[in-house]
N, C-alpha and C positions, 0 to 999 in steps of 0.2 A: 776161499781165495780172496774173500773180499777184502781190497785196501793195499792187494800183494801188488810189489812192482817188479814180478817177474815177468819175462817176456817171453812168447814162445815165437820163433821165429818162422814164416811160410814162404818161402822166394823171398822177395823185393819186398815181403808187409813182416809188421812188426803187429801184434797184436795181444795185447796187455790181456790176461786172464779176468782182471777184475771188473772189463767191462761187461764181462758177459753174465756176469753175477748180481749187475746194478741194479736198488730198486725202484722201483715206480717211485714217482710221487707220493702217489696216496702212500702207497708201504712206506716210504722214508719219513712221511708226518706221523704212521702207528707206529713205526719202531721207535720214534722219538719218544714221544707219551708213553711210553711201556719202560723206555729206558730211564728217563725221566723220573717214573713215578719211585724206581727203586733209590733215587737220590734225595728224595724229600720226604717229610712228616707223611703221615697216614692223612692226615685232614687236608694236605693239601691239595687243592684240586688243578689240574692240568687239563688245558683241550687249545681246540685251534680252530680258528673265527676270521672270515672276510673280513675286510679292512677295507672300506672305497675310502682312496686317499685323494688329494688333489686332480685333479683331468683324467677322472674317470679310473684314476689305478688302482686296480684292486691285486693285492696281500692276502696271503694266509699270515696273521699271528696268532705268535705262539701265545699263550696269556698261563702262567702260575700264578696263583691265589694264595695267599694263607689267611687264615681266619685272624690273623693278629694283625694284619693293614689292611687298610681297603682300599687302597689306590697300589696299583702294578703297573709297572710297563710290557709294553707291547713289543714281543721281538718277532721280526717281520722273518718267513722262513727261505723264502724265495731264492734270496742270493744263496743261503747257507743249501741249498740244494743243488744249488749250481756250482759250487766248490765242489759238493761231492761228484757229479756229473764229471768233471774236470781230474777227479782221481783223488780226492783228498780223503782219508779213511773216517767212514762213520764216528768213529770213536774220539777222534781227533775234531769234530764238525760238534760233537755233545757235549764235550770240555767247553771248548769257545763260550755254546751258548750258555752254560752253568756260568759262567766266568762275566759275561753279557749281562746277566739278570743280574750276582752277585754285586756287578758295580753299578748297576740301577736302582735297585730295589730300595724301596722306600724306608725308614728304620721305624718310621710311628703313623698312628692313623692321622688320616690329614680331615680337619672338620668339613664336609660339604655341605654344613645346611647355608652354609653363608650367601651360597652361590642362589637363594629366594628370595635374597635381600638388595634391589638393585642400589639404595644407597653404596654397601658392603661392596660392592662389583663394581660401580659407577669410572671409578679412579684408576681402576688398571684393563679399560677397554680399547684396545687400538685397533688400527687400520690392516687390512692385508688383500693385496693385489691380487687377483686373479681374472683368467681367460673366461670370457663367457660362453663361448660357443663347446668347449670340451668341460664345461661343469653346469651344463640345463639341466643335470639331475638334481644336483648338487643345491643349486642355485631355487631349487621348486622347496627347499625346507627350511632355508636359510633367508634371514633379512639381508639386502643386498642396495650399492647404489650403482647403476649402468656410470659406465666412464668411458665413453668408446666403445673401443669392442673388449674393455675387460671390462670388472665387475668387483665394486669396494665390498668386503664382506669385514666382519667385525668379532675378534677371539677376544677371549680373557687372558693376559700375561699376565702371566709369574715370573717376576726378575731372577736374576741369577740368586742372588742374598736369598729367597724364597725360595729357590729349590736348595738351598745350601743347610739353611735352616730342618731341611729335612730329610738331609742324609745324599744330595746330591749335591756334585760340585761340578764346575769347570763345564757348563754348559752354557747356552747366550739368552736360553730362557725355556720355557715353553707355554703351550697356549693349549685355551680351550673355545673349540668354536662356538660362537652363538647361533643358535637356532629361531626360528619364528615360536614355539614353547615358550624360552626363552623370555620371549618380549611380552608376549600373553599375560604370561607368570607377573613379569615388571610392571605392566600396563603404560609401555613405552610405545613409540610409534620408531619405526625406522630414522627419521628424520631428528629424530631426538637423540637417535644412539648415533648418530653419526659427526651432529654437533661437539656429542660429549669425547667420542674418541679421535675429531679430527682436534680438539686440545690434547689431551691426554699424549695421543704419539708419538709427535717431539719432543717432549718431556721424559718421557719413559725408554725411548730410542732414539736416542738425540745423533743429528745431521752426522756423516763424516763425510767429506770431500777431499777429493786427491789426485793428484796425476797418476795414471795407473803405474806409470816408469818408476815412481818412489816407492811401487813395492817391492820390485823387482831388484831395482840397483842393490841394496845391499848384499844379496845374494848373487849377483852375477859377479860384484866383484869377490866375495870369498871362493868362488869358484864353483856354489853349489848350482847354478842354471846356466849351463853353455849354450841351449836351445836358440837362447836372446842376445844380439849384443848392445851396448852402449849405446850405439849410433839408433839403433830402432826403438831406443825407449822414448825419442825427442820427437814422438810424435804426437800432438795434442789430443790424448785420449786420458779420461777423467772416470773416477769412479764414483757413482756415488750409490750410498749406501746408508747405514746407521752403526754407531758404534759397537755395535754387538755383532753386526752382518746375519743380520737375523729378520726377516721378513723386511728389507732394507726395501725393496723396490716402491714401496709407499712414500718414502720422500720425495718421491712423484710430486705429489699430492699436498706437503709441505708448504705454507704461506710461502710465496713471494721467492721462493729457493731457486724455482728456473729462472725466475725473472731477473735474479741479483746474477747468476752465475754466466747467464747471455750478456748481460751487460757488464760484466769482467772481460768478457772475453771478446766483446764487440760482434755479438753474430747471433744469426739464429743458431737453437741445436737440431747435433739431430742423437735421436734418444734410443740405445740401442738395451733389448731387454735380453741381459744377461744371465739372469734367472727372477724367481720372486724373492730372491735375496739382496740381486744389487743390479742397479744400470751402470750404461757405460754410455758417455755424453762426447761430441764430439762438433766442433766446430763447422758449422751446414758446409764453411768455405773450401775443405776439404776430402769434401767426399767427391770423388767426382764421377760416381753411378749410385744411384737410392738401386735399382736392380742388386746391380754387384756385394752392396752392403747386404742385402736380403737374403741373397744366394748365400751371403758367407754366417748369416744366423740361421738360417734353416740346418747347414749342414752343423757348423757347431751345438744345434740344441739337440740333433740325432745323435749327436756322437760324444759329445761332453757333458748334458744335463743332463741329472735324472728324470726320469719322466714324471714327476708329481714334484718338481723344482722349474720346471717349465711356465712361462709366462706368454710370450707372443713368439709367432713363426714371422715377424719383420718390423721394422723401424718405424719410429715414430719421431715427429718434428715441433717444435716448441718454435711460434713463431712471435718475437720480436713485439711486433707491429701491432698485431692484437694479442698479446699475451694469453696465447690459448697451444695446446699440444692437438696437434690432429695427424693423424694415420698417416705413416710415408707412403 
């Protein structure tokens, strides 16, 4: 009966056969690999491996192999279980992730020795925002610079052209984190990788700035978001970000960027972390509770971010006077 959406009726309860058939976790990672292996080559290999991702989140991914690339992606299985928990039929959960792999998957082997060479690496090392306090594990392998209470850590981008080059399109980039190895290997010091990727950032994820209303408007008037109207986009809230919206919230950290943008606007900010993708900047003159604003990121980061998209649980203020950002 598994995946059936018959009902057997008892009084007042409805109660669907197929959840009584559902399988564990663990069984729905071994029926995957079992089911899996009947869809690919003899050589290739299949299994399922933790993943600690950003603030401590830890993943099962899936990982397929073939001996013909050496770089695969990672398909995370967690959500894809929770679809089936929800009633979606196994069979239909196997497709997806076939379909998943087929549009990631690599076409050629991509060279890694480069990545010994820090010349070869030097030019595409940027900057990426993270919480310190939900990544002390993280933060014990990694080269890292305190910023408050988050923590500048430093990946290798690959621009979109780079991954396109190699059978991947239509993504805003991806990254490889650097580790303390890493710098060993280089014979670099922390303070050297940070000079280099605090040029390299802007360059490689160059500034966007916006009023957040100007994303919204053209869809509110084709009719596709009724949630907003007109009148509530003319409230001075800004985003900012990077052109790709892709580990954006480092424009933070951008020469002179809060400093031009307060003195556009004639105010201090105040600095609200939207994710480690993008902030949201807002005129200090109109908040009138740093509380109330905090109350309202605590509950939007439980309920709208992912959990390893996550940045800070409250505001931050960019003051004027001394041109410095300190904790609301």
């Amino acid at each position: 009966m598994k995946g059936s959406s018959v009902r057997v009726r008892l009084g007042a309860l409805f109660i669907c056969p197929c959840l009584l058939s559902y399988m564990t976790y663990e069984q729905f990672k071994q029926e995957l690999i079992v089911s899996l292996s009947s869809r690919f080559p003899e050589d290739t290999e299949i299994s399922v491996e933790e993943v600690v991702k950003n603030n401590g989140l830890c993943l099962d991914g899936l990982l397929i192999s073939t001996p013909s690339v050496n770089i695969f992606p990672t398909i995370y299985l967690n959500p894809f279980y929770e679809q089936y928990q929800n009633g979606e039929p196994f069979s239909s959960i196997l497709e997806k992730i076939v379909s998943c792999y087929r549009k990631h998957q690599l076409s050629e082997n991509i060279d890694t020795t480069f990545f010994s060479d820090y010349e070869q690496v030097r030019h595409h090392v940027v900057l990426k925002l993270i919480g310190q306090q939900q990544n002390q594990k993280l933060l014990e392998k990694v080269p890292f610079i305190p910023f408050l209470d988050l923590a500048i850590v430093f990946c290798y981008y690959m621009t979109p052209p780079q991954l396109q080059g190699h059978g991947l399109s239509g993504a805003p980039g991806a990254t490889i984190l650097i580790h303390n190895d890493h710098l060993a290997l280089w014979r670099i010091t922390p303070a050297q990788l940070y000079q280099q990727a605090k040029s390299n950032t802007p360059k490689l994820l160059p500034l966007s700035f916006c009023p957040l209303g100007s994303l919204f408007k053209p869809l509110i008037e084709r009719g596709d978001l009724t949630d907003i109207s007109l009148d509530e986009l003319d409230a001075p809230l800004f985003l900012l970000t990077n052109a790709q919206r892709f580990l954006g919230a480092a424009t933070l950290l951008y020469p002179k960027v809060l400093s031009r943008i307060a003195e556009e606007l004639g105010d201090d900010l105040i600095i609200i972390p939207s994710s480690i993708h993008e902030l949201l900047l807002l005129p200090f003159r109109m908040c009138a509770s740093l509380q109330d604003l905090t109350d309202l990121v605590v509950e939007i980061n439980g309920t709208q971010v992912a959990p390893d998209e996550l940045l800070a649980n409250h505001v931050y203020i960019y003051e004027r006077s001394r041109g410095e950002v300190c904790c609301g």
